[in-house]
PDB file of N, CA, C, O and CB in Angstrom:
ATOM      1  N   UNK A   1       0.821  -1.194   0.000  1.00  0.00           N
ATOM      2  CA  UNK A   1       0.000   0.000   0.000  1.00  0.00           C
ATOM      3  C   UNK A   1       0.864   1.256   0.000  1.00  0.00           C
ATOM      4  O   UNK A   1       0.556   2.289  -0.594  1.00  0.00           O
ATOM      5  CB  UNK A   1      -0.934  -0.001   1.203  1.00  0.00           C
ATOM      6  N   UNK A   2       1.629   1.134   0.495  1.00  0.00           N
ATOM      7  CA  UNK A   2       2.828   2.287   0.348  1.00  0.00           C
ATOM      8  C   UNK A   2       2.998   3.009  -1.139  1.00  0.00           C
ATOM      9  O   UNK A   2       2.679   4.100  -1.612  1.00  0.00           O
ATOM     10  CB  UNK A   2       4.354   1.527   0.678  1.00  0.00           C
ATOM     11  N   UNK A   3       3.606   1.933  -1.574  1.00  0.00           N
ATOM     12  CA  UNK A   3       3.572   2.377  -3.037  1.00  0.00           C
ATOM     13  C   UNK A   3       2.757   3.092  -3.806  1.00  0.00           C
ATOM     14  O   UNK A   3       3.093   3.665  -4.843  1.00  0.00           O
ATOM     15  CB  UNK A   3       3.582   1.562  -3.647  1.00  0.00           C
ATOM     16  N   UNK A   4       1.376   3.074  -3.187  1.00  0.00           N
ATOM     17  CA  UNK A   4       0.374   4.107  -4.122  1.00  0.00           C
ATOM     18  C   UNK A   4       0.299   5.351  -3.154  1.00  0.00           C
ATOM     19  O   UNK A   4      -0.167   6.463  -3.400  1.00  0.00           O
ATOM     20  CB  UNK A   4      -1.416   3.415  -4.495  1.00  0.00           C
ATOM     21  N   UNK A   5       0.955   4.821  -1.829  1.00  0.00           N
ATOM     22  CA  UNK A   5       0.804   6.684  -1.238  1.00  0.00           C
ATOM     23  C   UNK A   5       1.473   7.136  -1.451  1.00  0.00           C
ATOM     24  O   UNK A   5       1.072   8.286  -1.628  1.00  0.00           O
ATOM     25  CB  UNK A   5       0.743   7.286  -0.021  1.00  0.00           C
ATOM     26  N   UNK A   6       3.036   7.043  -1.702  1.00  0.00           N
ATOM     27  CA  UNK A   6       4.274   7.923  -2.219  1.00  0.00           C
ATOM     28  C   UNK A   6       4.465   7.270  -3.262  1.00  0.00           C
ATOM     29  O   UNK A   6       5.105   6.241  -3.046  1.00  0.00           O
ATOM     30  CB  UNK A   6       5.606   8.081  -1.380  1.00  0.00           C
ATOM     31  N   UNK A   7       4.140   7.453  -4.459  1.00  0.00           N
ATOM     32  CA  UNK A   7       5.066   6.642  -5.535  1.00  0.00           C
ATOM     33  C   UNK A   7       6.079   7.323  -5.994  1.00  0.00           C
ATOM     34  O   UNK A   7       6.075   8.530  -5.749  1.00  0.00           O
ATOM     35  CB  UNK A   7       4.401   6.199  -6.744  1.00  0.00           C
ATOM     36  N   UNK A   8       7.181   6.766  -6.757  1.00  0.00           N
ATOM     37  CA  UNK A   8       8.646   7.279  -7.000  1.00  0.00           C
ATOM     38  C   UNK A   8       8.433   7.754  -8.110  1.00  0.00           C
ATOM     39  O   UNK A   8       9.088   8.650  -8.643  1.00  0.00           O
ATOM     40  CB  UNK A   8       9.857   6.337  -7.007  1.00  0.00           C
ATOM     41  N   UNK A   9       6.896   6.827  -8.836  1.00  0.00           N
ATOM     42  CA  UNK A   9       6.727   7.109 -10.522  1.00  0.00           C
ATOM     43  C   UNK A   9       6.219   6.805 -11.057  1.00  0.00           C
ATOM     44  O   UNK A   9       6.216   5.579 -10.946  1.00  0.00           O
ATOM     45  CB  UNK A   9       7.292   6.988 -11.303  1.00  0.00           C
ATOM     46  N   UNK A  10       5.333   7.267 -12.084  1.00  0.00           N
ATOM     47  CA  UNK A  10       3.899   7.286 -12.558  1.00  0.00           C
ATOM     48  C   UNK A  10       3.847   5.348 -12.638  1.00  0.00           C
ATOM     49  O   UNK A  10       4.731   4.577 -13.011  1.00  0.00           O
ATOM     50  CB  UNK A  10       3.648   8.398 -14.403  1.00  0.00           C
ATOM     51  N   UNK A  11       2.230   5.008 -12.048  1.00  0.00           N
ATOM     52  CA  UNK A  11       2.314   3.504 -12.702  1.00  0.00           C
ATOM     53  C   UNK A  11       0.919   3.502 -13.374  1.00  0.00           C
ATOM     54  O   UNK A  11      -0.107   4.151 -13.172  1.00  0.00           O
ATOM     55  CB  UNK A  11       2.529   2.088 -11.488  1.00  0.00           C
ATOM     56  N   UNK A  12       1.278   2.491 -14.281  1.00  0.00           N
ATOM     57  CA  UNK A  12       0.438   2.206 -15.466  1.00  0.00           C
ATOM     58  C   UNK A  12      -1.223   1.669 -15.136  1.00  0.00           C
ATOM     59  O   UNK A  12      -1.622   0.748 -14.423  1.00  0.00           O
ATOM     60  CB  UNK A  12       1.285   1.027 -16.306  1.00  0.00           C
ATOM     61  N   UNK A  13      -1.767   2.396 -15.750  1.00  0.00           N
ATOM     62  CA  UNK A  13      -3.339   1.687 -15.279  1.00  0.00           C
ATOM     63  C   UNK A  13      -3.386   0.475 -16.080  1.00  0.00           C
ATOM     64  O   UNK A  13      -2.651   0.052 -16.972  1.00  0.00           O
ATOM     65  CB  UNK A  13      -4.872   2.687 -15.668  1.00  0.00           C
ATOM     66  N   UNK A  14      -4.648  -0.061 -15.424  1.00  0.00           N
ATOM     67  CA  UNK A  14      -5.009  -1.499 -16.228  1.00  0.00           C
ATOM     68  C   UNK A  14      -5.860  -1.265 -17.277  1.00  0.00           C
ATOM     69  O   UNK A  14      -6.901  -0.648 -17.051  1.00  0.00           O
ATOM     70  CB  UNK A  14      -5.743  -2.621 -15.354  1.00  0.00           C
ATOM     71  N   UNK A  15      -5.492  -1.814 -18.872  1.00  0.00           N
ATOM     72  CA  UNK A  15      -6.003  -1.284 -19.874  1.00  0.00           C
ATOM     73  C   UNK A  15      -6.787  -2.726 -20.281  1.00  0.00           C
ATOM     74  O   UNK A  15      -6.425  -3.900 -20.199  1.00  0.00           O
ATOM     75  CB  UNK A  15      -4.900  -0.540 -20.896  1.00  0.00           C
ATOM     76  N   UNK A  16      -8.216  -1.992 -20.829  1.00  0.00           N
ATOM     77  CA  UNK A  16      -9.222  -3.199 -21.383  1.00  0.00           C
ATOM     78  C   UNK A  16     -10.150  -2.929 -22.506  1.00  0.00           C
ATOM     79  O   UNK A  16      -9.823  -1.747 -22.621  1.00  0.00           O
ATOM     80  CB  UNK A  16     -10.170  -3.671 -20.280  1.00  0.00           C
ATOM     81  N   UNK A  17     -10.893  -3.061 -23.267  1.00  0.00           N
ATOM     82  CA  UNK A  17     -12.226  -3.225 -23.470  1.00  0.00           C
ATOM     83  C   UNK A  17     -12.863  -2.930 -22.876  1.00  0.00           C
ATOM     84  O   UNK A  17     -12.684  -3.161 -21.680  1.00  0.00           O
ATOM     85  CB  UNK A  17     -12.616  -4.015 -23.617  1.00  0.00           C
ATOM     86  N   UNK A  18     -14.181  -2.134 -23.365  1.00  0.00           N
ATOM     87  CA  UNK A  18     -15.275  -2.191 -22.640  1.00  0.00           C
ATOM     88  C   UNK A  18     -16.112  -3.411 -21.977  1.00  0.00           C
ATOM     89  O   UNK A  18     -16.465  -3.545 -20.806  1.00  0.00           O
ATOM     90  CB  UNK A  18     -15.939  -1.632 -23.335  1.00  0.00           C
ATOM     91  N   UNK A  19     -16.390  -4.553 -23.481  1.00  0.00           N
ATOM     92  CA  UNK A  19     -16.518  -6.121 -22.773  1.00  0.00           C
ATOM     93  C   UNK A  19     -16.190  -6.172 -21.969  1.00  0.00           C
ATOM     94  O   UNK A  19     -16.975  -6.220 -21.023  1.00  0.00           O
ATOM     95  CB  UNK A  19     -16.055  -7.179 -23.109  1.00  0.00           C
ATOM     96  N   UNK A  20     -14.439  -6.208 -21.697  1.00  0.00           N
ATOM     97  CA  UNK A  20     -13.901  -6.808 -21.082  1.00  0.00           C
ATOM     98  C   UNK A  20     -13.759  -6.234 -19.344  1.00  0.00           C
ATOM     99  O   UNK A  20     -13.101  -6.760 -18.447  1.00  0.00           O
ATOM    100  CB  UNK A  20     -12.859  -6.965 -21.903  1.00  0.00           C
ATOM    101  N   UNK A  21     -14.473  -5.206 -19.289  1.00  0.00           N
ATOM    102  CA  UNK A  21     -14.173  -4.526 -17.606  1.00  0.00           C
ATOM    103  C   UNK A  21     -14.540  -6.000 -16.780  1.00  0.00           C
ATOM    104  O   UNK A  21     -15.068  -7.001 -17.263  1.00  0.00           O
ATOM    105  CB  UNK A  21     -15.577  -2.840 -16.984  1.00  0.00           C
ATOM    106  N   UNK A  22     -14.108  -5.793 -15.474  1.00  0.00           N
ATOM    107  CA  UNK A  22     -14.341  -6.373 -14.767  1.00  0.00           C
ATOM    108  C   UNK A  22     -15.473  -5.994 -13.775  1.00  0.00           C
ATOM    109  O   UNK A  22     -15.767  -4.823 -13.537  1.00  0.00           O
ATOM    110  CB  UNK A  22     -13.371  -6.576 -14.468  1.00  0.00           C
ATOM    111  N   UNK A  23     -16.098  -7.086 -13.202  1.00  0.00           N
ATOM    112  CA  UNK A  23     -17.293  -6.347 -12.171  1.00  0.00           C
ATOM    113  C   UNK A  23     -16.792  -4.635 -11.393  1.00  0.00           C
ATOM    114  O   UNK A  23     -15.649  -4.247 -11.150  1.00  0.00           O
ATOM    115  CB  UNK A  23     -17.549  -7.696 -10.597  1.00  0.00           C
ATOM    116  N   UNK A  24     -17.791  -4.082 -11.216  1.00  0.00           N
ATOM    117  CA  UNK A  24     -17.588  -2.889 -10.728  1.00  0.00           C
ATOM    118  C   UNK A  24     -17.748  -3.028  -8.973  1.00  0.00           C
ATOM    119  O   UNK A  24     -17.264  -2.356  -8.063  1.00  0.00           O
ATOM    120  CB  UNK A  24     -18.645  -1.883 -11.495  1.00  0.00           C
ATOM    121  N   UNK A  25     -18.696  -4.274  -8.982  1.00  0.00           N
ATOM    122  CA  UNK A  25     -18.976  -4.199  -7.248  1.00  0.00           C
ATOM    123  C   UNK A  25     -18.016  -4.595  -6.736  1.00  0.00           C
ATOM    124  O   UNK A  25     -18.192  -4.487  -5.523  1.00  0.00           O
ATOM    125  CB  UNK A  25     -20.077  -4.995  -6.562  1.00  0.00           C
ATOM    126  N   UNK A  26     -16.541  -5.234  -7.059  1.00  0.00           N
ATOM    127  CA  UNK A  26     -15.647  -5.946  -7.129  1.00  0.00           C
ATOM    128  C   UNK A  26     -14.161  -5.038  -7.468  1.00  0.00           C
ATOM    129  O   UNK A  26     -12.997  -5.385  -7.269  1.00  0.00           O
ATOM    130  CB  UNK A  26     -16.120  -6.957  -8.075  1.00  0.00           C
ATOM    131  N   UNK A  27     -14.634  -3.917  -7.979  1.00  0.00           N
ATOM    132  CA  UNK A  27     -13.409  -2.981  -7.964  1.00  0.00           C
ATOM    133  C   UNK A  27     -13.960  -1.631  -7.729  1.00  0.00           C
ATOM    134  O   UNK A  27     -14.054  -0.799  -8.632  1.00  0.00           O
ATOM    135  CB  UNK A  27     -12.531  -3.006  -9.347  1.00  0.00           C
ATOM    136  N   UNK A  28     -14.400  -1.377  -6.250  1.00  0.00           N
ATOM    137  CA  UNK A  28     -15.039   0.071  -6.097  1.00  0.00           C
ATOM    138  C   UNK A  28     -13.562   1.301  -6.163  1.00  0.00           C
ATOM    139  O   UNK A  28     -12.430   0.818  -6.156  1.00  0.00           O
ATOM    140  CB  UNK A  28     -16.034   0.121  -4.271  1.00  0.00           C
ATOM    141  N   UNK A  29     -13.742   2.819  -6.223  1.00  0.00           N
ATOM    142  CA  UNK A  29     -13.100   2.951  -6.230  1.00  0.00           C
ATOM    143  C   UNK A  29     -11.230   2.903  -6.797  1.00  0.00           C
ATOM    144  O   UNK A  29     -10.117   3.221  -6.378  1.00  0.00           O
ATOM    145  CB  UNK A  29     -13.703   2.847  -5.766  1.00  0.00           C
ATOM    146  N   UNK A  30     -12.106   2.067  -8.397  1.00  0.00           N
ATOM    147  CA  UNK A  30     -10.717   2.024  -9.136  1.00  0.00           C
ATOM    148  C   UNK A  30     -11.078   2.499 -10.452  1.00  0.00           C
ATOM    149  O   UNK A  30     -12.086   2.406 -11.152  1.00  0.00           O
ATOM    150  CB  UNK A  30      -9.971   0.521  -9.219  1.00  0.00           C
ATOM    151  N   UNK A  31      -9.719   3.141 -10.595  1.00  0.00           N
ATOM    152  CA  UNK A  31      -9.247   3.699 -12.061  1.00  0.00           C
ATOM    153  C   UNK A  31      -8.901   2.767 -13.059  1.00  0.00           C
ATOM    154  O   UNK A  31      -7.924   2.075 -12.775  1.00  0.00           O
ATOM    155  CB  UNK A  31      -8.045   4.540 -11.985  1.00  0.00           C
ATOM    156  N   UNK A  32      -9.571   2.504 -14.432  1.00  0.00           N
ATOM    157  CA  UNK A  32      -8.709   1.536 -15.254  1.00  0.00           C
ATOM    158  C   UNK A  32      -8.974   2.812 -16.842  1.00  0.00           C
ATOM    159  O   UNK A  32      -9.443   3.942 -16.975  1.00  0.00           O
ATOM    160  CB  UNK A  32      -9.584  -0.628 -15.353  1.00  0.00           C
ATOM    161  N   UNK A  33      -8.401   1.856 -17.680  1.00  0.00           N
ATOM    162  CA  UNK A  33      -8.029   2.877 -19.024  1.00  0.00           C
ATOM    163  C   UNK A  33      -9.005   1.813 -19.881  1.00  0.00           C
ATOM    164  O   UNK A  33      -8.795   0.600 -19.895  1.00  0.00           O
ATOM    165  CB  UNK A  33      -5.948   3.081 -19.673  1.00  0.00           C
ATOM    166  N   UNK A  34      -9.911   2.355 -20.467  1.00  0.00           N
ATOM    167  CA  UNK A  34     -10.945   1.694 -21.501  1.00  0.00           C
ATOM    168  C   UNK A  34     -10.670   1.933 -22.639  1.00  0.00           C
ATOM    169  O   UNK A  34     -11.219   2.806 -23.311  1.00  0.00           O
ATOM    170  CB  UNK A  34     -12.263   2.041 -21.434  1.00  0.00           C
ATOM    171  N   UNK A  35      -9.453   0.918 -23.155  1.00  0.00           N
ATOM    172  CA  UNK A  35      -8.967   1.456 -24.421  1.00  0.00           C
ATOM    173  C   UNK A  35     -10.183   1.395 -25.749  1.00  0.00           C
ATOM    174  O   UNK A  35     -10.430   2.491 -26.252  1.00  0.00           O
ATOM    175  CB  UNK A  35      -7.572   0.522 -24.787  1.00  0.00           C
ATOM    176  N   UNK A  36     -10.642   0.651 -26.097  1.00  0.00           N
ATOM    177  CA  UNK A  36     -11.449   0.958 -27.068  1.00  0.00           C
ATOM    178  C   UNK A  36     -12.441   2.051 -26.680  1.00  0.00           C
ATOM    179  O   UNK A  36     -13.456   1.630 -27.234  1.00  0.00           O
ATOM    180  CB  UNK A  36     -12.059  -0.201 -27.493  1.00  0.00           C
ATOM    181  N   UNK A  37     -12.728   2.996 -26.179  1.00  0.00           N
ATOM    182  CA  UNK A  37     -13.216   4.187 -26.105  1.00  0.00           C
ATOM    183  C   UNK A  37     -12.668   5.359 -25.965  1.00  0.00           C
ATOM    184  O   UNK A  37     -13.008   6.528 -26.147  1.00  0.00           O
ATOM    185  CB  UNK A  37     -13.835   4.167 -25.424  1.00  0.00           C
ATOM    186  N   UNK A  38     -11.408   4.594 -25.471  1.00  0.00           N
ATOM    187  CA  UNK A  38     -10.006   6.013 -25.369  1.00  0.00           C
ATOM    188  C   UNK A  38     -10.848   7.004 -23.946  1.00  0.00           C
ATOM    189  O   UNK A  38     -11.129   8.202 -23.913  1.00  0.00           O
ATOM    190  CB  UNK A  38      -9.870   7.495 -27.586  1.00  0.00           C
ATOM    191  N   UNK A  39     -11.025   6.106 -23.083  1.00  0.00           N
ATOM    192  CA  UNK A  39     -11.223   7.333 -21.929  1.00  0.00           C
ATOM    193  C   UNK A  39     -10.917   6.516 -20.338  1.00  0.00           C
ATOM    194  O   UNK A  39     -11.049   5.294 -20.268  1.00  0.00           O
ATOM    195  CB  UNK A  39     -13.188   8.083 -22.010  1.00  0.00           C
ATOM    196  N   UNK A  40     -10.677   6.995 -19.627  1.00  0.00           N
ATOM    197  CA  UNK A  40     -10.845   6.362 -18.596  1.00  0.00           C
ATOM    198  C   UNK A  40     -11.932   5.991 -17.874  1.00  0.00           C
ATOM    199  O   UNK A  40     -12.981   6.241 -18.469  1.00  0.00           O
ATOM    200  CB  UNK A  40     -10.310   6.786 -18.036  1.00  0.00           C
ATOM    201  N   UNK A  41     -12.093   5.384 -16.598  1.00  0.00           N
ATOM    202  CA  UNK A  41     -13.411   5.209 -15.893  1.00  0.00           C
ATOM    203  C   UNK A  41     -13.168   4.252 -14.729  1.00  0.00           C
ATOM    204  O   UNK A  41     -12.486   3.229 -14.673  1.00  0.00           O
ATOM    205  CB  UNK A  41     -14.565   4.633 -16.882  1.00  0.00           C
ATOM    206  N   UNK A  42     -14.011   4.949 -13.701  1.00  0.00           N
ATOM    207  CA  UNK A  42     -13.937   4.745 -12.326  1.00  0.00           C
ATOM    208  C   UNK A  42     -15.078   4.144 -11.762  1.00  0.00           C
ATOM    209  O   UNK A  42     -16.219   4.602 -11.721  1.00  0.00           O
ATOM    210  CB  UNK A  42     -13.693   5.891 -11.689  1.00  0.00           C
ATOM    211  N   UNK A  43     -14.539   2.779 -11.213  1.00  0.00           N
ATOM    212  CA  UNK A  43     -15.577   2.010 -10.559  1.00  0.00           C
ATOM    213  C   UNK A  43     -16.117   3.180  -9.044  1.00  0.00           C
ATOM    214  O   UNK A  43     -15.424   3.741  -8.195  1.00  0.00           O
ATOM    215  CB  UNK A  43     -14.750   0.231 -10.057  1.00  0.00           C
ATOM    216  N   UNK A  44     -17.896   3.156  -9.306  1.00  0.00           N
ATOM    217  CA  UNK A  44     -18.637   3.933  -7.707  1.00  0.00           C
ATOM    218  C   UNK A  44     -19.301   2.749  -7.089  1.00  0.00           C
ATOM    219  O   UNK A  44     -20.417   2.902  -6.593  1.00  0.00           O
ATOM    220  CB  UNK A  44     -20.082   5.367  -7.946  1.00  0.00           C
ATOM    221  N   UNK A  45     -18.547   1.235  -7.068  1.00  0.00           N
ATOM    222  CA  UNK A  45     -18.891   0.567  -6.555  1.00  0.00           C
ATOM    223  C   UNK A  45     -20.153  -0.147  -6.853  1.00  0.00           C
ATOM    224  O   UNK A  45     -20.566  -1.093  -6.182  1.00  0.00           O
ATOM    225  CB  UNK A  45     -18.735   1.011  -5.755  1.00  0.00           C
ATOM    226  N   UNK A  46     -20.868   0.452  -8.103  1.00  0.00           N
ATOM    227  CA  UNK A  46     -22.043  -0.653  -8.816  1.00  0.00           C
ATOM    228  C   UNK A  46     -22.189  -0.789 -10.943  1.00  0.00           C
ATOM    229  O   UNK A  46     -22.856  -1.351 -11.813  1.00  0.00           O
ATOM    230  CB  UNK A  46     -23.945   0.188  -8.068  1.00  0.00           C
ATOM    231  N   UNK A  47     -20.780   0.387 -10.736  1.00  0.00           N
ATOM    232  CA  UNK A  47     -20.687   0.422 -12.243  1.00  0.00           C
ATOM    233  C   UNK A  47     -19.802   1.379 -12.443  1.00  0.00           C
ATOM    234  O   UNK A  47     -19.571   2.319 -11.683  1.00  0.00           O
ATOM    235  CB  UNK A  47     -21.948   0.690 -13.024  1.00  0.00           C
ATOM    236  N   UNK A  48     -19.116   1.066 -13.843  1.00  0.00           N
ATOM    237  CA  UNK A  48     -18.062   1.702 -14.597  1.00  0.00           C
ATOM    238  C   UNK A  48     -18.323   2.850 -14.783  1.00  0.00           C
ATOM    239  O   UNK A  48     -18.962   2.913 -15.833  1.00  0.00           O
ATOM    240  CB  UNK A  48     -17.759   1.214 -15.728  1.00  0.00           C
ATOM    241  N   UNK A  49     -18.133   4.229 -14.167  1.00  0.00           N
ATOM    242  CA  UNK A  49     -18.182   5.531 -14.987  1.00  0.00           C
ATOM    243  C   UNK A  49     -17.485   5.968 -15.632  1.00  0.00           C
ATOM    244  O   UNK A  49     -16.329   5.750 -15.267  1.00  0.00           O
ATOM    245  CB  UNK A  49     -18.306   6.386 -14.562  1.00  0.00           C
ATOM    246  N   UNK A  50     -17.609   6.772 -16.857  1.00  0.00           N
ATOM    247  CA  UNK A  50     -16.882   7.360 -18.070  1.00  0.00           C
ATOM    248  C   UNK A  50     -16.402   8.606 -17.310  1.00  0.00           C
ATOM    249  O   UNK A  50     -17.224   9.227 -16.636  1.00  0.00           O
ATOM    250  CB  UNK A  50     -17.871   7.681 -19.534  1.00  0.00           C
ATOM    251  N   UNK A  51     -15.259   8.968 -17.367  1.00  0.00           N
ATOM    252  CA  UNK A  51     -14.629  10.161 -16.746  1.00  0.00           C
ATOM    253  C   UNK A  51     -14.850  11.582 -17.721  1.00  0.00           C
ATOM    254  O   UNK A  51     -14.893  12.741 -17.309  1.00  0.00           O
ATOM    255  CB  UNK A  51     -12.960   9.793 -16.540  1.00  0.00           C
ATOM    256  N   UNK A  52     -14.986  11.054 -19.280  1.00  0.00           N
ATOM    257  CA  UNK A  52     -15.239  11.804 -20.238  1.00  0.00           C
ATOM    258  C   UNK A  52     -16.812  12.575 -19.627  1.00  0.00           C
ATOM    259  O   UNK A  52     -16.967  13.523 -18.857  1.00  0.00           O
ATOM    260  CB  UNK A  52     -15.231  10.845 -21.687  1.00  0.00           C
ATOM    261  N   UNK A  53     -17.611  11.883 -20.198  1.00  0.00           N
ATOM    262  CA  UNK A  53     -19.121  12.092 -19.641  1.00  0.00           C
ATOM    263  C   UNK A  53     -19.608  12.026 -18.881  1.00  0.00           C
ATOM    264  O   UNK A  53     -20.314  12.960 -18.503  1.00  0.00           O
ATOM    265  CB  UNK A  53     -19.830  11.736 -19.853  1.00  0.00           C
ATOM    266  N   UNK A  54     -19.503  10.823 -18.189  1.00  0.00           N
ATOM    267  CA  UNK A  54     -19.931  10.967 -16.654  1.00  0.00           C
ATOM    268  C   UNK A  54     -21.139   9.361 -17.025  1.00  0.00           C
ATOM    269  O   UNK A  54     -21.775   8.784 -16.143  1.00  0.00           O
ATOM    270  CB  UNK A  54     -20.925  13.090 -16.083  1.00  0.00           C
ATOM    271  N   UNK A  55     -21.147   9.057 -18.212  1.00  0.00           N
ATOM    272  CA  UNK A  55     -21.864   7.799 -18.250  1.00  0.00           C
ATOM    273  C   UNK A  55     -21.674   6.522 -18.132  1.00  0.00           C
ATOM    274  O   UNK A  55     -20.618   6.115 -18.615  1.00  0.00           O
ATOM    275  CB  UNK A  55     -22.259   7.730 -19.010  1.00  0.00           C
ATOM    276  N   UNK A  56     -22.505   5.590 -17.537  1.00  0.00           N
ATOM    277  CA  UNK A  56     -22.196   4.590 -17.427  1.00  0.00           C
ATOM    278  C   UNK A  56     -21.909   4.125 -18.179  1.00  0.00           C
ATOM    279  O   UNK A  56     -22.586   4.306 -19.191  1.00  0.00           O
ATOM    280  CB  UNK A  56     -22.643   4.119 -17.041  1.00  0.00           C
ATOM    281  N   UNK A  57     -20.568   3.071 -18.290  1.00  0.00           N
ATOM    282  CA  UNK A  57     -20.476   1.747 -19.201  1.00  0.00           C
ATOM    283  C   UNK A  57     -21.061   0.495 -19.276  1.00  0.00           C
ATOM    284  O   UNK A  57     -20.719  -0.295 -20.156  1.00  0.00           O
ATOM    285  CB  UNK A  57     -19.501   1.358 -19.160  1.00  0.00           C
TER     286      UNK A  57
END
């Protein structure tokens, strides 16, 4: 856990598909990179939000 409170240096998000996200109830609170849409999106603990729009995936 350290490592994400001070990091030394940028680390790479986890890149996917939209298919391919993983449950959201299962990754609350995480950042991944949705490459086939080219945007990011953050699990609120019942689904993928688009950081672009603000819509669900």
């Amino acid at each position: 856990m350290r490592a994400l409170s001070a990091p030394g240096a940028p680390i790479p998000l986890f890149a996917c598909a939209a298919a391919d996200l993983p449950p959201a109830q299962a990754w609350p609170q995480t950042l991944v990179l949705v490459a086939d849409l080219s945007t990011l999106a953050i699990s609120d603990g019942s689904a993928w939000v688009r950081q672009d729009t603000g819509a669900v995936i």
